[in-house]
Each structure stands twice: as C-alpha cells, then as structure tokens.
C-alpha atoms as one frame of an Amber mdcrd trajectory, in Angstrom:
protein
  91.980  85.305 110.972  89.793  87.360 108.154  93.456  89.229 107.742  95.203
  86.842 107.325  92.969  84.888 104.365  92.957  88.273 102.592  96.472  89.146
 103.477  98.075  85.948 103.063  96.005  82.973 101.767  94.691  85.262  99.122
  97.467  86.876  97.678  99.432  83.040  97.158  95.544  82.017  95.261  95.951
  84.626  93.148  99.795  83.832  91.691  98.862  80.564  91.288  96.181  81.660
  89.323  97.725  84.260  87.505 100.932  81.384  86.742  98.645  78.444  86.262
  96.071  79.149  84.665  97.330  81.742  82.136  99.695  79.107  81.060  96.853
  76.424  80.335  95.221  78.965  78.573  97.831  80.043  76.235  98.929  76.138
  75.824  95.345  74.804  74.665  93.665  77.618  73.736  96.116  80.144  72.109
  93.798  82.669  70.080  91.664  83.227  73.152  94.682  85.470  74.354  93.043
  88.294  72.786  90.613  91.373  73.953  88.194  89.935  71.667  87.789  93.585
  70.690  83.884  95.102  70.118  85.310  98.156  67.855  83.070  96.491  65.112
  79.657  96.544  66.913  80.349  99.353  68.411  83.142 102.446  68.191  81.343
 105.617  69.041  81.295 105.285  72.453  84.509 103.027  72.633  86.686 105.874
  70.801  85.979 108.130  73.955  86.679 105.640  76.526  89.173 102.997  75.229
  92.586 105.288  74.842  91.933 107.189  78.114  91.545 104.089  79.957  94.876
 102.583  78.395  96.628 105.587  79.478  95.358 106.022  82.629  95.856 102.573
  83.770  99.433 102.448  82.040 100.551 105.654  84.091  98.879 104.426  87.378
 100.791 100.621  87.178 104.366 101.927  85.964 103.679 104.243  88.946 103.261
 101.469  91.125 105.963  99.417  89.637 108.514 101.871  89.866 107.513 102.898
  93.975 107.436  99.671  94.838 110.529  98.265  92.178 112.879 100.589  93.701
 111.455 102.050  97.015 115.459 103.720  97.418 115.233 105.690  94.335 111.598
 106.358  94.322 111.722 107.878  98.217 114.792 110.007  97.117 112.609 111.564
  94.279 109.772 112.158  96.436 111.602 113.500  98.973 111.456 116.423  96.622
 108.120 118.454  97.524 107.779 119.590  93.794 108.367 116.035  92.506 105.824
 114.600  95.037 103.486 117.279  94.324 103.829 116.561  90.631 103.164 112.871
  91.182  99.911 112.878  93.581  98.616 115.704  91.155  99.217 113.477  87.933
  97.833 109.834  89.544  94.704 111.882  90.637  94.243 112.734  87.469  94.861
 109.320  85.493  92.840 107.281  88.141  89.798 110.369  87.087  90.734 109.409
  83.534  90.051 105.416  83.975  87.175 106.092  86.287  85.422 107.866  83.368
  86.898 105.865  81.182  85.262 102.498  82.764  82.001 104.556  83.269  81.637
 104.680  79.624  82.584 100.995  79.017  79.966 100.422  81.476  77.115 102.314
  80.096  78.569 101.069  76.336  77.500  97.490  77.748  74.479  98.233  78.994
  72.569 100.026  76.147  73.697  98.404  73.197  71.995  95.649  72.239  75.092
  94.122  70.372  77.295  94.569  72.714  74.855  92.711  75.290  74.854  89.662
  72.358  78.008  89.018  73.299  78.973  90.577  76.882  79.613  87.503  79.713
  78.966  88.022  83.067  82.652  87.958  84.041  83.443  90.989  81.375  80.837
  92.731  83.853  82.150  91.319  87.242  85.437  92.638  86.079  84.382  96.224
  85.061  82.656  96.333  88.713  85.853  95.212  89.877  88.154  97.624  88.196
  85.514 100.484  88.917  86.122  99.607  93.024  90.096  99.180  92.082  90.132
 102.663  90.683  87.988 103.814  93.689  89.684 102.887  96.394  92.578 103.775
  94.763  91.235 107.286  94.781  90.211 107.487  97.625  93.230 106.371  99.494
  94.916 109.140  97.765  92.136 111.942  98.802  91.875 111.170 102.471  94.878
 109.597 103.272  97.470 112.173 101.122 100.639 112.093  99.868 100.495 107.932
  99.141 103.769 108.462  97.003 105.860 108.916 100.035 104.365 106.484 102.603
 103.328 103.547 100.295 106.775 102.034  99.739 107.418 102.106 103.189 104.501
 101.393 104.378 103.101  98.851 102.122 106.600  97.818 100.352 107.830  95.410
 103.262 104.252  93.677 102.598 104.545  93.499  98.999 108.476  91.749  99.306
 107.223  89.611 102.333 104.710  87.908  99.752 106.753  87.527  96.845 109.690
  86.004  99.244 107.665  83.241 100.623 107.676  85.049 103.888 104.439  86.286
 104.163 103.433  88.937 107.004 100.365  90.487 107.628 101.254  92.773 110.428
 102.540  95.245 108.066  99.195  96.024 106.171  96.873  95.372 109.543  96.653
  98.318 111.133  95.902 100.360 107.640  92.883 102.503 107.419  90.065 101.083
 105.292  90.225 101.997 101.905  93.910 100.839 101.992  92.780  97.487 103.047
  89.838  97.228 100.466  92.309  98.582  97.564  94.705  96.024  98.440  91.896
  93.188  98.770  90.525  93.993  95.668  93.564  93.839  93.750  94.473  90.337
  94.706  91.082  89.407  93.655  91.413  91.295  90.521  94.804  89.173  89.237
  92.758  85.716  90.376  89.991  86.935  87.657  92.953  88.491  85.342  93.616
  85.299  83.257  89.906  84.034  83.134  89.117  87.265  81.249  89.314  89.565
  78.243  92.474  91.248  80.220  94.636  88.572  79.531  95.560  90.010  76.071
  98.057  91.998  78.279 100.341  89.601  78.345 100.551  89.023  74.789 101.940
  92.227  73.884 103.708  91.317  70.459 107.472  92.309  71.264 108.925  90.847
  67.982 107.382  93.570  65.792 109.995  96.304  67.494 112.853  94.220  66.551
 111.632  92.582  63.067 113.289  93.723  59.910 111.379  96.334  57.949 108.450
  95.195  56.032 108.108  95.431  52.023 104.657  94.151  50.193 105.409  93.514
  46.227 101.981  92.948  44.577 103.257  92.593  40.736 105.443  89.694  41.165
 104.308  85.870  40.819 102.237  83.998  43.946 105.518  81.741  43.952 107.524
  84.537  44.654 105.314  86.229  47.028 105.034  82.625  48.957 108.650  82.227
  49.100 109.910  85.594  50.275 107.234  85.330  53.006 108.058  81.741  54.350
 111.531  84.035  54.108 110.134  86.706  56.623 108.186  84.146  58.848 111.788
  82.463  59.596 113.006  85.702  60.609 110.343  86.499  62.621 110.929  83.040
  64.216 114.331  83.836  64.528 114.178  87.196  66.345 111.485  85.848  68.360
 113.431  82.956  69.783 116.290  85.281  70.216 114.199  88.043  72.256 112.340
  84.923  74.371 115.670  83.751  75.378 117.303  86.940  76.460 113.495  87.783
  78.411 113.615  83.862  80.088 117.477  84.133  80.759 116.473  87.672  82.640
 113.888  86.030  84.180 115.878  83.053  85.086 118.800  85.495  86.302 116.094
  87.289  88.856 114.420  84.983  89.936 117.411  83.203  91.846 116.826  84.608
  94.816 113.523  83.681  94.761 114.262  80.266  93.943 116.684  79.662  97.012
 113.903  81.357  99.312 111.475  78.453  97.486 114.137  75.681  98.043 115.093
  76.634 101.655 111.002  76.794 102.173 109.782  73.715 101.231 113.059  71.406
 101.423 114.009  72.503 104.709 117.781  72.616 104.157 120.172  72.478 106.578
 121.468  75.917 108.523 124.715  76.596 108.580 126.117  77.142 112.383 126.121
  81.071 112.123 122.192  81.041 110.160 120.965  79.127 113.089 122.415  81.061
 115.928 121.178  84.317 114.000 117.775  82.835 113.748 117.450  81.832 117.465
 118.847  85.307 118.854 115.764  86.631 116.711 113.184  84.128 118.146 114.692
  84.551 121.724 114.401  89.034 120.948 110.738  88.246 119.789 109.581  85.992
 123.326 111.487  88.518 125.883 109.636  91.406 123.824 106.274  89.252 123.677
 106.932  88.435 127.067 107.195  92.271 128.054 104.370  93.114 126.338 102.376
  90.432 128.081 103.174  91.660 131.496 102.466  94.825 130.670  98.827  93.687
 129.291  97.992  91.763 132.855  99.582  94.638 134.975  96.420  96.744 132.993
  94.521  94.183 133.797  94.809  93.970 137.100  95.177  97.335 138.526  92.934
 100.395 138.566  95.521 102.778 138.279  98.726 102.672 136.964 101.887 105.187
 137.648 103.482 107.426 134.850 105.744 109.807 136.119 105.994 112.278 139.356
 103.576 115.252 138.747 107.267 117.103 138.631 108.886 114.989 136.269 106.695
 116.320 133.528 107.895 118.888 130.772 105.901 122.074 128.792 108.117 121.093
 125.826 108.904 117.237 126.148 106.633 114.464 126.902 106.904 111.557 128.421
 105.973 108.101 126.718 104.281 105.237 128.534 101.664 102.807 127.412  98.020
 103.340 128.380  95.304 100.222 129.203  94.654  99.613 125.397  98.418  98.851
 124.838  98.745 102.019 122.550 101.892 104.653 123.077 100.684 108.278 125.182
 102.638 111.266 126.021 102.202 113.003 129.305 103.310 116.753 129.452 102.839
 119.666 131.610 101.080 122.544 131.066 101.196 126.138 132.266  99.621 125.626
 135.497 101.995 122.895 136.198  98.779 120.244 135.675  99.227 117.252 133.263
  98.031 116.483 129.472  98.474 113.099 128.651  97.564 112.460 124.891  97.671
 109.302 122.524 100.683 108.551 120.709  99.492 106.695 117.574  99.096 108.696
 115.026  95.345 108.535 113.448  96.737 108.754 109.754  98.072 105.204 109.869
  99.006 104.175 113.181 103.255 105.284 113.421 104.068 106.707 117.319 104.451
 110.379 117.079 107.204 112.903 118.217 107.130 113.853 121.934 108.895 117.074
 121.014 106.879 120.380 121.119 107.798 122.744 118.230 106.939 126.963 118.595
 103.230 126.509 118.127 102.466 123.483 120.846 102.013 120.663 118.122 103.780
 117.252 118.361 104.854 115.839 115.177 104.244 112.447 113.134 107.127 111.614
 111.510 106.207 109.192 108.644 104.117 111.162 107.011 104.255 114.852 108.384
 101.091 115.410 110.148 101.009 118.101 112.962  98.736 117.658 116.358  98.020
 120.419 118.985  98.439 118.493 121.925  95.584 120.608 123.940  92.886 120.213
 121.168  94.114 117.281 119.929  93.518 118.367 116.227  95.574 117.849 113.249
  96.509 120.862 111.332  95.180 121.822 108.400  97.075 120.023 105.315  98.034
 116.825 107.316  97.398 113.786 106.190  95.949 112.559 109.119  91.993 113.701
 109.599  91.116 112.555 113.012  92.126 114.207 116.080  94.465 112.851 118.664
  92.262 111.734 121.529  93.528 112.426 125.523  93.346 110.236 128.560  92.301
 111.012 131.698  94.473 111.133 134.907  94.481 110.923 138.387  97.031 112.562
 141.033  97.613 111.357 144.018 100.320 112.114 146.882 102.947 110.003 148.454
 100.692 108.077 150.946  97.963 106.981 147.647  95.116 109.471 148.798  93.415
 111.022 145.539  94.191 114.738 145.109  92.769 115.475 141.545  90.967 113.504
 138.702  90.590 114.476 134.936  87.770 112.542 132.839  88.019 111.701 129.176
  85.757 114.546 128.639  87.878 117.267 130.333  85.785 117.266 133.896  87.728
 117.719 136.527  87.347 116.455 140.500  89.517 117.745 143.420  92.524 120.536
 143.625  96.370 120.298 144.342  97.555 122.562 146.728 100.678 124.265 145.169
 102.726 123.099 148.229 101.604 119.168 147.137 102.245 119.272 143.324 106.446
 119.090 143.514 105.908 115.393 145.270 102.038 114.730 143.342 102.517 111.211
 141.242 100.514 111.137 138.105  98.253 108.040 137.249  96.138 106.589 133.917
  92.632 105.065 135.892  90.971 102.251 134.295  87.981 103.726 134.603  89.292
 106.958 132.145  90.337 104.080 129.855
C-alpha cells in the first residue's frame, strides 16, 4: 500500500501541482516567477557555488532526459563500454559538483545575517531536499553501478506507465533502497518546485535568441527614443507570439497521444471488436498465470518437501530452474562428486533471474546488468554491480520408496551418505525446514 502512495498517488499529486499551481502563479502573480536572486547581499560565497550548481544540475537532467526520452538510442550508445564509461565517470562528477555546490548555498544561509533576513523556511526545506536528491542520486550510482545502462530499462517502463495514465508500480518495487528514496524524493521535489524560488526555471526568456539586434541612441530626442522603443516592444511581441505558437502547436502535436490515453481513461469509450478481444486474451494470460502461481504458493504451503529433479538429472555445467518456498527462481546443479548445489536465482543487484549456464570459471551470469556469481561461494565477482552474494538452499535426497538418504542445511552441514550404487535413481528435494 506505502508503494503504491509513493509510486502512484504521489507521482499524479505532484503534476497536478507542478500544472496547477505554476499556472496560478504565473496568472496572478507574474514577477514572483523569479529566483529572487541574493547576489546583492551576498556574492562571495554565491560566485563559488551558483555556476557549478547550474552546470551540474543542467548535465545531470539533460542526462536523464535524453536516457529516458529515447531509451533506443540512449541503450545503443551505452552499449559502447567507452561511451558508458565516459557517462558514469562524468554524472559522478556533476552530481560531486552540485553536492558542493548546495553545501555552500547551505552554509551561505546559515551565517549571513542578511541572507537569514530574508531566507523562508521552504528555500531551506528545498536545499535539504535537493541535498538528499543529489545523494541518493549518488549513491545509486556508487553501489548499484553502471545506472546508464539499466535505468531506461529498468526504470523507463515506470516513468511511461505514469505519464500514460497507466500507472504500475511493480516495475520500481523490487528496487534496492536508494533507488526507491531517489525516486520518492523527486516526486516530492516537483510538488515543492512551483511553491519555490525554482520556479524561475520555467521562465527562461526564449525571445531574446530570436529578437532583432539591439541599438541604444542616447543623443537623439526622448520622442524619438519613446517611439523607436514602442517600435522594438512590438517586435518583441511579435516574435514572442510567433515562438509561443510554434512551442504550443509542438506541444499540442505531442501530446495527442496522451490526450486519447486521457479520453479513453476517463470517458470510457467504446472498444472496437478486435481492442476488446485483445484485452480479454491479456486478462485471461494474467488469471491462468496468477492462478499458477497460486498453486504453486499452497503446494509450499502444504508440503515439507518438495521434488526438483532426479539426483541424475542434474548437470556440472547447466542448472536446472525451479521455484523454492519463498516463490523466488533457484538453480540446482551437480557438482564433482555427483552431489547437488542448488543456489538462488534472483540476482541481488536488482532482482532479474540469472543465467543457468556455467562459463570456464564456474560463475553463472546476470544478464541485465553483467554481474558474475560463483555458484559454490555464492559471491559476486569483483567489478559487478551486484554486492551481495547469491545465497544457497538446502536439500534433501531421498530414494524411490521416500526414505531420507542425505540432508544439506542452509549453513553447509551435512546429515547422512549416498551409496554410489543409490545416487543414479536418488530424487533431490527443497525441505521447508532449509527454507
């Protein structure tokens, strides 16, 4: 439930916020779309901190926007290790550059009395809230590596679900921590955004790239000056109105999908024969699956042991999948004395089910974001993303007639033997009680 009001309820506060209330605020109270800029009180500390931040946070957001924008283009770019290297080297070092930056604004607040004169308590709660943004941010990057490659399609499906009116929460649920809080905090972050001094972002003054060049003539009359500048204001009107209509016809000409995903939402229009037969095929996948899953969950329920495979079935180089009694994905292999390893198959970098292939050095592979596990330690190899090890399950075998022949704990402890002349027909079990 707490997922889905951060996940779902939240984000939908937030546009409505951002929409709403930036509107009233430019409609009744125009000149408060401004930074309401401090350089006068205060510019020694503000010259070291104000154009890092801008550039920092600049490079970090067009990252963003471009990753998630066009996740095609953007994953065949990192797909280049030199290009992805470049990338997670440069946003480490912008998000460094606004958390110093914001450090300084901090402090700047705090020990001038000026500044405190006329600081609110929401410029602070923002600060404190970019400070975690940037944070997280980092963070996510440090322990959970190479964000450039996984983000758009891990988190990109999220980000379209929202925007879509379609809104789902599974994709974002099972992600570590920090990725959570960084996403959390930057839904609260655009709810604040047009309550704030940040809202002077959106009046970037677009006109002044396209205006006609500028000439000041101080010798002629004031009727003169007047009249070529009521001159220059309608020009300026001009190219503004022109440069408005070309951004709202844009937005107007994207936005139509949108629009028919809003319509079909709330208005509940009618299916067409083909629509509704697509829809209920998807519905009737989803119960057989949910269905499958839930017989699966009351067969763990209900028995103490459950079968995998025959003790000979079992590979050195291949596993075998199968779901243990917490629902997650395992691999059961064989090792050199012909004994099993069974292993968990969710990856502990971000959850994806992991290879059951065995490469030249015993390690299984996770293919989303290339992290390498040693199936008899369990440990990730140095350089993967993923920083916890792989934990195993213990087993039971036990010959054709049910007797117990040999038991494996969680911790490695063993109980019993197998004769060699009983392993070819031994049938390999997960115990509830190794669960």
């Amino acid at each position: 439930m707490f997922d889905l009001f951060l996940f779902i309820g939240l984000p939908y506060v937030a546009i409505a916020s951002l929409v709403v209330v930036s509107f009233i605020r430019y409609k009744f109270r125009a000149f408060s779309y401004s930074s309401l800029s401090t350089q006068f009180l205060e510019d020694r500390w503000l010259a070291w901190a104000s154009l890092p931040w801008h550039l920092g946070i600049i490079m970090i957001l067009l990252g963003h926007l471009l990753a998630f924008g066009l996740p095609g283009a953007w994953s065949t770019l990192v797909s280049i290790p030199a290009f992805l290297l470049a990338v997670e080297a440069f946003g480490i070092f912008s998000a460094l550059l606004c958390l110093v930056s914001l450090f300084i604004l901090l402090i700047r607040r705090f020990v001038d009395a000026r500044l405190q004169a006329v600081t609110s308590h929401l410029d602070v709660v923002v600060l404190f809230i970019l400070l975690f943004q940037v944070s997280t941010g980092l963070a996510v990057a440090i322990h959970h590596r190479w964000g450039a490659a996984w983000a758009p399609g891990a988190l990109g499906p999220y980000i379209r679900s929202i925007f879509l009116l379609q809104p789902d929460a599974s994709f974002v649920k099972d992600m570590p921590p920090f990725v959570k809080l960084h996403i959390a905090s930057a839904w609260a972050l655009i709810i604040l955004f047009p309550f704030t001094r940040l809202v002077h972002a959106l009046s970037v003054p677009l006109h002044y790239f396209v205006r006609s060049p500028q000439k000041v003539v101080w010798n002629t009359s004031r009727s003169q000056v007047r009249f070529e500048q009521e001159i220059q204001l309608d020009n300026e009107k001009r190219l503004f109105l022109k440069a408005a209509f070309g951004a709202g016809a844009s937005v107007a000409l994207l936005s139509l999908g949108v629009l028919d995903k809003f319509f079909r939402y709330f208005l509940k229009q009618d299916l067409t024969n083909a629509e509704e037969s697509h829809i209920l095929s998807q519905k009737l996948q989803r119960l057989k699956q949910s269905a499958a899953e839930r017989e699966l969950e009351l067969e763990r329920m209900n028995k103490d042991s459950i079968f995998v495979a025959k003790l000979s079935e079992l590979s050195r180089t291949r596993g075998k999948y199968f779901i243990d009694y917490q629902m997650r994905p395992a691999l059961a292999f064989s090792d050199e004395q012909g004994l099993p390893i069974l292993i968990s198959a969710k990856c502990t970098h971000l959850g994806c089910t992991v290879g059951q292939d065995l490469d030249g050095q015993g390690r299984i592979l996770c293919p989303c974001h290339i992290s390498y596990f040693d199936i008899r330690t369990g440990q990730p190899s140095p350089g993967s993303p993923a920083k916890s090890p792989l934990p195993h399950l213990g087993w039971a075998l036990k010959d054709e007639q049910g007797n117990l022949l040999m038991a494996q704990d969680l911790g490695g402890r063993r109980e019993g033997s197998v004769d060699p002349s009983q392993m070819e027909k031994s049938r390999l079990f997960i115990v509830k009680r190794f669960s």
